[in-house]
C-alpha positions as CSV (number, residue, x, y, z in Angstrom):
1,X,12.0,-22.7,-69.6
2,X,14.4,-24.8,-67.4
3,X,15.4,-21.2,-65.4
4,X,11.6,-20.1,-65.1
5,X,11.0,-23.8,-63.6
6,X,14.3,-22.9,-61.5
7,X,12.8,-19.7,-60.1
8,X,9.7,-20.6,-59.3
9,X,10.7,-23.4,-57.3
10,X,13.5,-21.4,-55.5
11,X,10.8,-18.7,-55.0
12,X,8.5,-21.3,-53.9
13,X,11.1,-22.9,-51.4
14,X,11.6,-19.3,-50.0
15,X,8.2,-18.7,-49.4
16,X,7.4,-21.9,-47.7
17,X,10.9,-21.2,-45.6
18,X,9.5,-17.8,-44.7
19,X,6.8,-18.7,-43.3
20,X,8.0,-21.6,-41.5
21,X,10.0,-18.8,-40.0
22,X,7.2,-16.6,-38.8
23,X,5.1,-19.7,-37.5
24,X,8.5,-20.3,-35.4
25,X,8.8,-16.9,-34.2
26,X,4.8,-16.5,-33.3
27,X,5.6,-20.3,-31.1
28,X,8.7,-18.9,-29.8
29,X,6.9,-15.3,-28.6
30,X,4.1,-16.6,-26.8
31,X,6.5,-19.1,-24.9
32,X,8.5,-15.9,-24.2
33,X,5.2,-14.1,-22.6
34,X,4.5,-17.4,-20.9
35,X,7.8,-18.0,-19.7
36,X,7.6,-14.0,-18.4
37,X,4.7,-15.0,-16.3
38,X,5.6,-17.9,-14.7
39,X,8.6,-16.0,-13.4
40,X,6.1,-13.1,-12.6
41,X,4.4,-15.7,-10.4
42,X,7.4,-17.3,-8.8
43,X,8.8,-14.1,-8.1
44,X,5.3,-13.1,-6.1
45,X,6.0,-16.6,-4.5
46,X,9.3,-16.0,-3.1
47,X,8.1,-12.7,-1.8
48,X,5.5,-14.0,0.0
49,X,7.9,-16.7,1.6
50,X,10.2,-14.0,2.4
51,X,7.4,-11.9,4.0
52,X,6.9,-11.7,7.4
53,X,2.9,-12.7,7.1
54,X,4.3,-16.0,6.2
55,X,6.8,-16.6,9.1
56,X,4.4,-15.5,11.6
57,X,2.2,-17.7,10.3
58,X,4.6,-20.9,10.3
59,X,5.2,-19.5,13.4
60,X,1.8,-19.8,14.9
61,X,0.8,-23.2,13.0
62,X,3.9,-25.4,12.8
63,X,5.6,-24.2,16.0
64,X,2.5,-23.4,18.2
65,X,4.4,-19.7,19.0
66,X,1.7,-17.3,20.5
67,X,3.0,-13.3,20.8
68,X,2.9,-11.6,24.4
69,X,-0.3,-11.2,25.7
70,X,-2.2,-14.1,23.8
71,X,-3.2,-17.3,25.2
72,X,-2.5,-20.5,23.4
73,X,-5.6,-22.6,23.5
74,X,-5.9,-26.2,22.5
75,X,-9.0,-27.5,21.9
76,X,-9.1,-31.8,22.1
77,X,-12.3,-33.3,21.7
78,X,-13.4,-37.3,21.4
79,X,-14.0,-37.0,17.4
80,X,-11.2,-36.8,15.1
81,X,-12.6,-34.1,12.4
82,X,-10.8,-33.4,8.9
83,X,-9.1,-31.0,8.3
84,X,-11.0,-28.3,6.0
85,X,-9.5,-28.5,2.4
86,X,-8.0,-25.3,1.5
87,X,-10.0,-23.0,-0.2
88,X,-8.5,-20.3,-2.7
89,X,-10.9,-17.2,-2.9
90,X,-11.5,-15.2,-5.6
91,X,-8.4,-12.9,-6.9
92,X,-5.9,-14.8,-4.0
93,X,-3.0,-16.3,-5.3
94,X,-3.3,-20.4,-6.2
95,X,0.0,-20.8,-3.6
96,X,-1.5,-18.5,-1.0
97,X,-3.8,-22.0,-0.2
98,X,-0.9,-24.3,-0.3
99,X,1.5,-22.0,1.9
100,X,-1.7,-21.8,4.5
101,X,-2.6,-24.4,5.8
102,X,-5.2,-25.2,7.8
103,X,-4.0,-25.8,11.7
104,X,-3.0,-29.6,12.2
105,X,-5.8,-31.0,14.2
106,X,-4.4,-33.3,16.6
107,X,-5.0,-36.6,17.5
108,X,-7.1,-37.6,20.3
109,X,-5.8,-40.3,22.4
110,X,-7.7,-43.9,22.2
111,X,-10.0,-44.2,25.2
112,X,-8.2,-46.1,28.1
113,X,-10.1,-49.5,28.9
C-alpha cells in the first residue's frame, strides 16, 4: 500500500511537472515569435533610416536643402498655425509618421511698435 501511495504521488508530481513544462514552452514560443517581429520591425526601421528617401527628406526639412532647378519658398504670415499632427495612413509603417515630420513652421516676428 505504502508503494502504490509512493507511485501515484511520484506519477502525480510528474504530471503536474510536465505540464508546467509545456505551459513554459507555449510562454517561451510566442515571446520567441514576438521577439522575431519586433526585430522584423526594427530591421524595416533601420532600412528606412539608411534609405535615401529619408536623407533627402532631412535634407529638405531640417536643413532647408532644395536640388538644382527648384526654388526654395518660405512662406511667413502674421498667424502662428500648428503644426498638423502626423497622421499614419492605412498599411504605412507606425515610424514612417515619427521619421516625417511635418515642416517646422517658423515663427513670425512680434510686430514692431
Amino acid at each position: 500500500m505504502l508503494i502504490a501511495g509512493f507511485l501515484a504521488f511520484s506519477t502525480a508530481r510528474n504530471v503536474v511537472r510536465h505540464y508546467q513544462l509545456r505551459q513554459e514552452e507555449r510562454d517561451l514560443r510566442a515571446e520567441l515569435r514576438q521577439l522575431d517581429a519586433d526585430a522584423d520591425e526594427l530591421a524595416a526601421v533601420r532600412e528606412y533610416l539608411e534609405s535615401d528617401e529619408y536623407i533627402e527628406d532631412v535634407a529638405r526639412r531640417t536643413l532647408g536643402l532644395v536640388r538644382p532647378g527648384e526654388t526654395l519658398v518660405i512662406v511667413s504670415g502674421s498667424e502662428t498655425v500648428a503644426s498638423p499632427t502626423p497622421v499614419v495612413q492605412a498599411g504605412e509603417p507606425w515610424w514612417k509618421a515619427l521619421f516625417i515630420a511635418p515642416a517646422a513652421t517658423p515663427t513670425p516676428e512680434p510686430p514692431v511698435p
